[in-house]
C-alpha positions as CSV (number, residue, x, y, z in Angstrom):
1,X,152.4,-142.3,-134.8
2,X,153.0,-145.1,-137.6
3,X,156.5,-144.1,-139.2
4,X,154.7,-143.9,-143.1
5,X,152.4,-141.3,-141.9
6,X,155.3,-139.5,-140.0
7,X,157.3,-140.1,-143.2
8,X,154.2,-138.3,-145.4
9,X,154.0,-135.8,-143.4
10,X,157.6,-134.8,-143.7
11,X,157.5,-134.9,-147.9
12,X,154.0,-132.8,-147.8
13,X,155.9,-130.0,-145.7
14,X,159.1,-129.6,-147.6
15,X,157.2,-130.0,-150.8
16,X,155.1,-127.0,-149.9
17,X,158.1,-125.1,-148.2
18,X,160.0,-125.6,-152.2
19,X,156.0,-124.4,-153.7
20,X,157.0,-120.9,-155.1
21,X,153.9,-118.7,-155.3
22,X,154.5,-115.6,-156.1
23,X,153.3,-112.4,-158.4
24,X,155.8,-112.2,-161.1
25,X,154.5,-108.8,-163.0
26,X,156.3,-106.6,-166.0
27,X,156.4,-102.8,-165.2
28,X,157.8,-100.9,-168.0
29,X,160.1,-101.4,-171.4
30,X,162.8,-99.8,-172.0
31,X,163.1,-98.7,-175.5
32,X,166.0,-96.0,-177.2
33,X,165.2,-92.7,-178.9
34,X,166.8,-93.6,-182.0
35,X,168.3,-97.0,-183.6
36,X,170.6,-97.5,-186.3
37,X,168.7,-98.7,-189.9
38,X,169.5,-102.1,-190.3
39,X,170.7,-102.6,-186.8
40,X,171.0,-105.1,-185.0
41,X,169.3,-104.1,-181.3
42,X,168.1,-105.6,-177.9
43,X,165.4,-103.9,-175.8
44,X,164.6,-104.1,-171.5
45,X,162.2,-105.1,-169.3
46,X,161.8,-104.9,-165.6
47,X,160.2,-108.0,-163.6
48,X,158.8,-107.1,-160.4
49,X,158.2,-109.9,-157.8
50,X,155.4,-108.7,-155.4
51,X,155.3,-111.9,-153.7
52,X,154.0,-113.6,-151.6
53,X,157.2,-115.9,-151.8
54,X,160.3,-115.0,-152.7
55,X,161.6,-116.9,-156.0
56,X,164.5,-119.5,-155.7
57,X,167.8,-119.6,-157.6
58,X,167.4,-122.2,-160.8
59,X,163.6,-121.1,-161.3
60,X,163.3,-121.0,-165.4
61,X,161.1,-118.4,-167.0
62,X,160.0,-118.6,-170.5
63,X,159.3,-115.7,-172.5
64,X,157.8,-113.9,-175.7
65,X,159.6,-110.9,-177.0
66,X,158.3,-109.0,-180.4
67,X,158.7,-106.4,-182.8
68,X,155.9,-105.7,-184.9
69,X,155.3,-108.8,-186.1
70,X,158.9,-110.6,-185.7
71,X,158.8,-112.7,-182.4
72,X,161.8,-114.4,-180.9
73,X,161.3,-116.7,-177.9
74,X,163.6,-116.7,-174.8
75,X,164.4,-118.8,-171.7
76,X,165.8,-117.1,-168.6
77,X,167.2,-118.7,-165.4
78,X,167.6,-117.0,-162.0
79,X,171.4,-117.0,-161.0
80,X,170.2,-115.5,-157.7
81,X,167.2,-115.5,-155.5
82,X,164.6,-112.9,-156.2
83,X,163.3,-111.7,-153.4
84,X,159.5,-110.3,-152.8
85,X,159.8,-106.8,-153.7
86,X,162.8,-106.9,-155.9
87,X,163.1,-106.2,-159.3
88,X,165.4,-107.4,-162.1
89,X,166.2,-106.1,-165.4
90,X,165.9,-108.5,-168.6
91,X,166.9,-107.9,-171.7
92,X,165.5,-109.4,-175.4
93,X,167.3,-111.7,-177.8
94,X,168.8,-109.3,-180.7
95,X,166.4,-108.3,-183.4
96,X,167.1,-106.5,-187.1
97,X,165.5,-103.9,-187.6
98,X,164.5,-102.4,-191.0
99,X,163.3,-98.6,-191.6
100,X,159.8,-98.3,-189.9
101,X,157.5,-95.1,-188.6
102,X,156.9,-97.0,-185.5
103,X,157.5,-100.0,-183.6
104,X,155.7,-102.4,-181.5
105,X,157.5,-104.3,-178.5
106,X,156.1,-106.7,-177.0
107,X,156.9,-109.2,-174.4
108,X,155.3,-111.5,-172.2
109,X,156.0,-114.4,-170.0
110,X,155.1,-117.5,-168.3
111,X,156.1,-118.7,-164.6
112,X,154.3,-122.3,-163.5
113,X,153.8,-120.7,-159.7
114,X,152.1,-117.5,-161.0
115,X,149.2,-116.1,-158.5
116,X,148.3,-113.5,-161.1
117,X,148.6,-113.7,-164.6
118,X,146.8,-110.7,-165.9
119,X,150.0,-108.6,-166.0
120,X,152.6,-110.9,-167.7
121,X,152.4,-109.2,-170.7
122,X,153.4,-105.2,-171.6
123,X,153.7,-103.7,-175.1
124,X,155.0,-100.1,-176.1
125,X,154.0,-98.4,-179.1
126,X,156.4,-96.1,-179.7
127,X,158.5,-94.1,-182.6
128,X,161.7,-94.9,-182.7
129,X,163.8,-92.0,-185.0
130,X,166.1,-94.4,-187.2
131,X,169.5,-92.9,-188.2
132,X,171.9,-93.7,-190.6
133,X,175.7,-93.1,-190.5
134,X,175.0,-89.5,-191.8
135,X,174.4,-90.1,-195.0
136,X,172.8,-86.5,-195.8
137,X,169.4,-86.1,-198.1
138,X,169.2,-84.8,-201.7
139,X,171.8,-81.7,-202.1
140,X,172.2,-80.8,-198.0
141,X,175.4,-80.1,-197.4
142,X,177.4,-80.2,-193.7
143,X,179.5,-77.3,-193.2
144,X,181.4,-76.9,-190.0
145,X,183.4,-73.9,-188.9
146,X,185.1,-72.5,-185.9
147,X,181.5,-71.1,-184.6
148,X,178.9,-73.1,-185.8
149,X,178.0,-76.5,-187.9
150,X,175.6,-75.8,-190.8
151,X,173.5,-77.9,-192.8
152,X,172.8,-75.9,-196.1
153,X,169.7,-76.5,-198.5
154,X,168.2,-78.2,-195.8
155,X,164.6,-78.3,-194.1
156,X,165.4,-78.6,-190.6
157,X,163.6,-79.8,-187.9
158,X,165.8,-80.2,-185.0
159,X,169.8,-79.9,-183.7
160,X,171.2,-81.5,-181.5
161,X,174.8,-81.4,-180.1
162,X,175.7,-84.0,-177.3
163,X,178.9,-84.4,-175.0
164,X,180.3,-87.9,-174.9
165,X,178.1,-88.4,-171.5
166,X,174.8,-88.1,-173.8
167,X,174.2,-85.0,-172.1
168,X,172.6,-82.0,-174.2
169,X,175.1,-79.6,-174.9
170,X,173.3,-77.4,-177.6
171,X,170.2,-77.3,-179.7
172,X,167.8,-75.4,-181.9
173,X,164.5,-75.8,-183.5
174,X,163.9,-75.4,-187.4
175,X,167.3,-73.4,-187.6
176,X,169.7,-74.7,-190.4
177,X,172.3,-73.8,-188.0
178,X,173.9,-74.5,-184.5
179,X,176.8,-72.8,-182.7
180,X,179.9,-74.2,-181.3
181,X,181.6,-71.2,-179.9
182,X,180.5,-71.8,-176.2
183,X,181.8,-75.5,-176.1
184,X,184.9,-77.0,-174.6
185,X,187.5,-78.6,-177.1
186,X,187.0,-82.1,-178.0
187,X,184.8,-84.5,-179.7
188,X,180.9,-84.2,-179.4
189,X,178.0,-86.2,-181.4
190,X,176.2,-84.0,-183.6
191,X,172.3,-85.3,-184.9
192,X,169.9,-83.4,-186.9
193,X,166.0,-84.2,-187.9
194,X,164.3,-82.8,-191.1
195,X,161.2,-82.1,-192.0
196,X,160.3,-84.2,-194.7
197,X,162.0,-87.7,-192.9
198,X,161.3,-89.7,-189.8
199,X,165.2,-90.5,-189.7
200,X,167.3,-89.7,-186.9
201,X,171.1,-88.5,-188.5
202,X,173.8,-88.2,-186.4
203,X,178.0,-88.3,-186.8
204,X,180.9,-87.4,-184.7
205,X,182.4,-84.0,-184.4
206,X,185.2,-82.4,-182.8
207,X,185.1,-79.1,-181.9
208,X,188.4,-76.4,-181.1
């Protein structure tokens, strides 16, 4: 066989060994229950490869990631190979937030290789409680004692104690008070919601 043909032959197969064709596709965001006003915060996204090739370390992938209508761009490189049916978590350039009812995240993606392209992008419309650093509403004051913490004057809609784990410790519904009595010494994260506000309040409390 003449050696230029041989030689043609070789590039075409290692060229389409290196061809990367694969199903790159976004499964879910990850967004908190509640975000600091004024905060600077990043949300998550999972990328699921379900193949048919796996995609090699160096592969770039260029993406879109919005809040309402704030959108950042983002480049992101694989340090690693990802495999057909892995997944990897990415996460979104910071973005300051101002006090909003709801928020719209968005992101999407573009891989050169991609087989299907229908699922590269994935929004969540979701409310997001903003809290401050407890700064209380018109004449609501905090009172804590030995037994319970109290918020006086206030319209209530949930409490909410939490351990340092983020685990639930205590709660109520519409009561202007929560007790203490039954928890362990030490510091906890209290958070309340009223009524009349779509902000999330919360401060540290210790308990004894």
């Amino acid at each position: 066989m003449n050696k230029t043909i041989i030689t043609l032959l070789f590039l075409f197969t290692v060229r389409a060994g290196l061809t990367q064709n694969s199903d790159l596709d976004l499964t879910e965001i990850t967004v908190p229950d509640s975000i600091e006003e004024n905060s600077t915060v990043s949300f998550s996204a999972k990328l699921k490869n379900n193949g048919p090739d796996s995609v090699q370390t160096g592969t770039q992938l260029t993406f879109q990631w919005s809040v309402n209508t704030d959108t950042i761009p983002a480049n992101f490189t694989l340090d690693t190979t990802f495999y057909t049916g892995d997944s990897i978590e990415l996460f979104s350039p910071p973005f300051s937030l101002s006090p909003s009812d709801s928020l719209t995240i968005c992101v999407s993606f573009n891989f050169q290789n991609d087989t299907v392209t229908s699922n590269n992008e994935i929004c969540d419309s979701t409310k997001v409680y903003l809290y401050n650093n407890f700064v209380l509403p018109g004449n609501v004051k905090f009172i804590q004692t030995r037994s319970q913490i109290i918020l006086q004057n206030a319209r209530v809609s949930e409490l909410r104690i939490y351990n340092l784990n983020g685990q639930i410790v205590g709660s109520t519904n519409g009561a202007k008070a929560i007790r203490t009595d039954q928890l362990k010494n030490g510091l906890y994260i209290f958070t309340a919601r009223f009524r009349d506000s779509d902000k999330f309040y919360r401060r540290k409390v210790f308990i004894r």
